[in-house]
C-alpha positions in Angstrom: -18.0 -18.6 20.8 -16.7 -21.0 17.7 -14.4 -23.6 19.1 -11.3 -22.6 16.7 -11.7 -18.9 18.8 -11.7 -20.8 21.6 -8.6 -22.7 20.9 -6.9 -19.8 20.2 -7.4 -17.4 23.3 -6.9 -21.3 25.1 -3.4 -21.3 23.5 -2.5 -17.4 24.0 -3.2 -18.0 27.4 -0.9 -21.2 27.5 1.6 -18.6 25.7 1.1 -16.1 28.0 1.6 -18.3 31.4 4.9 -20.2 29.8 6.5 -16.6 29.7 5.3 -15.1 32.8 8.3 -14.9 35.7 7.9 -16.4 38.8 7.4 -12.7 39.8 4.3 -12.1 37.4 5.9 -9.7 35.5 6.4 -10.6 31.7 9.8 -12.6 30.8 11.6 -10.3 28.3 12.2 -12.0 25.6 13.3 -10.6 22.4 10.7 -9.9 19.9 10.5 -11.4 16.3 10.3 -8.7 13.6 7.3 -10.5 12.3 4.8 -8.2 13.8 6.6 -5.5 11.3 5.9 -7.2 8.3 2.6 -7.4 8.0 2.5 -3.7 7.8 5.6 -3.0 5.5 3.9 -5.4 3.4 0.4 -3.5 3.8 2.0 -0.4 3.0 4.1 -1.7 0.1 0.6 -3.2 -1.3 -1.0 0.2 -1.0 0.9 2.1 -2.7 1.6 -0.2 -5.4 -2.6 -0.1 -5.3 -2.7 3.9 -5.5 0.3 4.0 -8.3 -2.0 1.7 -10.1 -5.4 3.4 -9.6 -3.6 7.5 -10.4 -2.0 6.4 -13.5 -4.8 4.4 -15.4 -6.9 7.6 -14.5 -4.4 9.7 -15.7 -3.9 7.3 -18.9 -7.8 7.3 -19.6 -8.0 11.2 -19.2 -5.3 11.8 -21.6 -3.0 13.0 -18.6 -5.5 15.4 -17.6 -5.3 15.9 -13.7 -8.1 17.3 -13.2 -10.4 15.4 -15.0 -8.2 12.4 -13.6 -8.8 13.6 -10.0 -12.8 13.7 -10.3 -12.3 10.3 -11.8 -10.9 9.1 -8.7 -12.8 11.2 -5.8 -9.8 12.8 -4.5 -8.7 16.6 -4.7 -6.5 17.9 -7.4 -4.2 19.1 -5.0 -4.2 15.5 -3.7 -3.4 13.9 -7.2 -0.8 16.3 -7.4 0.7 15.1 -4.2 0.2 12.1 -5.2 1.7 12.0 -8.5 5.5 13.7 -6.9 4.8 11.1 -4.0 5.2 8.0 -6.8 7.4 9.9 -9.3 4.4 9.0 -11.6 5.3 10.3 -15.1 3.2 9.9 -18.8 4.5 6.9 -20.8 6.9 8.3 -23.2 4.9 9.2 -26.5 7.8 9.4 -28.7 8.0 5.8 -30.4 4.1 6.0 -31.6 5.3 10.1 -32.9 8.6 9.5 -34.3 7.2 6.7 -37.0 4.1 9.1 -38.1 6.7 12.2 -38.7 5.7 14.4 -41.5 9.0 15.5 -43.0 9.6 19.3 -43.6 
């Protein structure tokens, strides 16, 4: 064992006697909310992550999902989820369109 594991389980032991009653039983304290964060954070990176990953595969395959869902390994029925999951909609195509108008 590395001696910085060592001082650690060392000090969650110390942790864990200081809050022990004299009847053995853990002292109930109230819990932080810290041990939430991590994971809203996680979850918050992930989908930021997939958002990322579906819609430059969507760009790159002219917003073709199915080629866009080979692209990325997953199922078209899973980009599809995916895509109403995020609200993921094309990049509006009008400003490039409107300045190339042929006039009738």
């Amino acid at each position: 064992m590395t001696s910085h594991l060592k001082e650690t389980i060392e000090s969650e032991d110390q942790i864990k006697q200081r809050t022990q009653t004299p009847s053995g039983a853990a002292a109930a304290l109230p819990q932080p909310h810290a041990p939430a964060a991590p994971w809203a954070a996680l979850r918050s990176l992930r989908a930021e992550t997939e958002i990322h990953a579906i819609s430059r595969a969507l760009e790159e395959s002219g917003w073709n999902r199915k080629h866009a869902a080979k692209l990325l390994s997953i199922s078209y029925r899973g980009l599809l989820y995916k895509i109403r999951q995020y609200n993921i909609t094309p990049v509006s195509r009008g400003t490039v369109s409107q300045t190339a108008r042929p006039e009738i």
